[in-house]
C-alpha positions as CSV (number, residue, x, y, z in Angstrom):
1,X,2.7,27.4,7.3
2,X,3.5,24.3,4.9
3,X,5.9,24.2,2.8
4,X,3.3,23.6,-0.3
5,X,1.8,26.8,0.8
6,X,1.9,29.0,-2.3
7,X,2.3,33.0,-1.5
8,X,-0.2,34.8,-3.0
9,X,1.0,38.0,-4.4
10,X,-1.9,39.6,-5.6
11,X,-5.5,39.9,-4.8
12,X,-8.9,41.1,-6.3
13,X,-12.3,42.3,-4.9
14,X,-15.3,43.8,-6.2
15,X,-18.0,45.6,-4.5
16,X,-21.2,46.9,-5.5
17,X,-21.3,50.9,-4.5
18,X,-25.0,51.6,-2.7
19,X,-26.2,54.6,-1.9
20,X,-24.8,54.8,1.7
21,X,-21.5,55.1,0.0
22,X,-23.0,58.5,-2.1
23,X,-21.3,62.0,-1.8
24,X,-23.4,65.2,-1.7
25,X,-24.4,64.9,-4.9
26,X,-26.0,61.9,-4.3
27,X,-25.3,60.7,-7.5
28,X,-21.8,59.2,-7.4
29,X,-19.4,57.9,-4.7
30,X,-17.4,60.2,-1.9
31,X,-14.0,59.8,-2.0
32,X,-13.6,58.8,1.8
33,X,-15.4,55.9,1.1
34,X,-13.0,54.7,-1.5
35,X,-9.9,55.5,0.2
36,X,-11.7,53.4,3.1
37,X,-12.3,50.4,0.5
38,X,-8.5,51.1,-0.7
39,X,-7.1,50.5,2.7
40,X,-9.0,47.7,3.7
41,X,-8.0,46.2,0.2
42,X,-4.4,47.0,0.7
43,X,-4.6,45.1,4.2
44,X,-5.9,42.3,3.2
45,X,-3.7,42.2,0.4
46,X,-0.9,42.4,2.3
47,X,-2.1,40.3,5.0
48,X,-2.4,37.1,2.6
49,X,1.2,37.8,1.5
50,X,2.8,37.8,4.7
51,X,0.2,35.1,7.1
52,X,0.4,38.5,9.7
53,X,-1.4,41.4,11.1
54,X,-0.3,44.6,8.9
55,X,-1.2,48.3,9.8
56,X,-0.8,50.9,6.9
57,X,2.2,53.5,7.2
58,X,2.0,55.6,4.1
59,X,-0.4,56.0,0.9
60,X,1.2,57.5,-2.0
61,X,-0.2,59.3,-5.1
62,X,-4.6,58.4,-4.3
63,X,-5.4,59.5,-7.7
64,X,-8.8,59.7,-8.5
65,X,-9.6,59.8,-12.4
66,X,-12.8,59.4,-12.8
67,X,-15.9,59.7,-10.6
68,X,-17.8,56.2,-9.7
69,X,-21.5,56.8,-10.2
70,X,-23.7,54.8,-7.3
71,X,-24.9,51.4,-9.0
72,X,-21.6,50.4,-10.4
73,X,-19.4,47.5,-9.9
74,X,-15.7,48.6,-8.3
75,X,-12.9,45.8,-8.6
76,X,-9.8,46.7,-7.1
77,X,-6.5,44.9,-8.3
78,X,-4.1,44.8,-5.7
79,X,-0.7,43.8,-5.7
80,X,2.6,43.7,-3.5
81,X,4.9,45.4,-5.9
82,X,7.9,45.3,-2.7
83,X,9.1,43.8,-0.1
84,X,11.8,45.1,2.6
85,X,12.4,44.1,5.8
86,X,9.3,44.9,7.6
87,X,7.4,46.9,5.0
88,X,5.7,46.1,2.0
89,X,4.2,48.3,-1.1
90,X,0.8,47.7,-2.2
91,X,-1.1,49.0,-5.4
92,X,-4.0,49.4,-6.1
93,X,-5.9,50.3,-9.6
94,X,-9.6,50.5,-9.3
95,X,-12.2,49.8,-12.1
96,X,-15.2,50.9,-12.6
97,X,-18.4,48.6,-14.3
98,X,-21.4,50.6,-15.2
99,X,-23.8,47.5,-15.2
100,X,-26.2,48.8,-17.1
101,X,-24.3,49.7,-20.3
102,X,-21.3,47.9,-18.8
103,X,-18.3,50.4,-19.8
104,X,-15.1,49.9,-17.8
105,X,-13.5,52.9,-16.4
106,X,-9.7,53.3,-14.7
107,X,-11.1,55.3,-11.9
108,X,-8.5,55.0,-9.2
109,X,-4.3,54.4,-8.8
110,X,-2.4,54.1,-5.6
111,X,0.3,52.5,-3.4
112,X,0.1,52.1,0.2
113,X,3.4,51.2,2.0
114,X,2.4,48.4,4.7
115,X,4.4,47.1,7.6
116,X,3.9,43.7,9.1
117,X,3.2,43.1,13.0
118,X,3.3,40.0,15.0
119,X,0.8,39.1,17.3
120,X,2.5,41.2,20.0
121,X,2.2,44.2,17.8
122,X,5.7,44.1,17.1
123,X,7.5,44.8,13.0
124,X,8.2,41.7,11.7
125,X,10.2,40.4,8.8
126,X,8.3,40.4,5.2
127,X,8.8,37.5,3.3
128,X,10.8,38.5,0.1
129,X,9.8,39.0,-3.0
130,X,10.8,37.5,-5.8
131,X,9.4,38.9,-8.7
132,X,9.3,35.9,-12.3
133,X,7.2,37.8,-14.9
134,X,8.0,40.8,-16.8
135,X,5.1,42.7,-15.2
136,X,6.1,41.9,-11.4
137,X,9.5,43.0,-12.5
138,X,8.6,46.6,-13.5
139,X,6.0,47.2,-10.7
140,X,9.3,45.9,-8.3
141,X,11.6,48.2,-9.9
142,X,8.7,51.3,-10.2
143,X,8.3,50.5,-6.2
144,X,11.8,50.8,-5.6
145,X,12.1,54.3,-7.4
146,X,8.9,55.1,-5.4
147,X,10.9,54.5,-2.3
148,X,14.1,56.3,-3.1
149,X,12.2,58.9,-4.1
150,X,9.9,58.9,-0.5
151,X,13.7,59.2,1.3
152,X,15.1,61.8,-0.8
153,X,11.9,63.6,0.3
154,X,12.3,63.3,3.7
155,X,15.9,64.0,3.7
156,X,15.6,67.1,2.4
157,X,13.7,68.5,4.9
């Protein structure tokens, strides 16, 4: 990678939701095809940051607001919030375009822990993040509390 090579930190996509992508209702879209979307999303997210393979290790707090009607627009904002050594956290927040009256809902909210691999399939290291603005700043720290949090979990078990 050259040296001029700027890391890019965050990443956005939008779809269009068709009606393959419909619940039982038929009317809106099932929630397995978003957290599909989501992890795709968070790899690629991820992937950009680090130049490697990544494979997803945890998803925390999928929170789904409001229901996506089929027809709409759906951008996901994704961002790496943390680095460590090997593993990164991604969020997510999904929006949601009506096109035909074009209202803009917060329909989704989540955070997907992802670990870097080499082309052997091995961890590798994450590059680390340095967060400048006052919004990178407080995702970092809210990722960091996320992850002390995750731990005292497990240890308490």
């Amino acid at each position: 990678m050259s040296e001029d090579y700027k890391r890019e930190k965050s990443l956005t996509m939008t779809m269009l939701m068709t009606p393959e992508k419909a619940n039982f209702s038929g009317n809106n879209v099932h929630g397995g095809e978003i957290l599909k979307m989501l992890d795709h999303v968070a790899y690629a997210c991820a992937a950009r940051y680090t130049g490697n393979y990544a494979v997803t290790l945890s998803v925390d707090m999928v929170l789904f607001k409001n229901p996506i009607k089929i027809g709409s627009l759906v951008t996901f904002h994704a961002s790496v919030n943390y680095t460590g050594r090997t593993s990164m956290e991604i969020g997510i927040k999904v929006i949601s375009e009506d096109i035909k009256d074009h209202t803009l809902k917060n329909t989704n909210v989540c955070y997907f822990t992802m670990i870097a691999m080499d082309e052997h399939g091995n961890t590798t290291t994450v590059p680390k993040l340095e967060p400048t603005t006052e919004d990178e700043k407080r995702r970092y720290n809210d990722a960091i509390a996320r992850r002390e949090a995750r731990m005292a979990s497990r240890h308490a078990k």
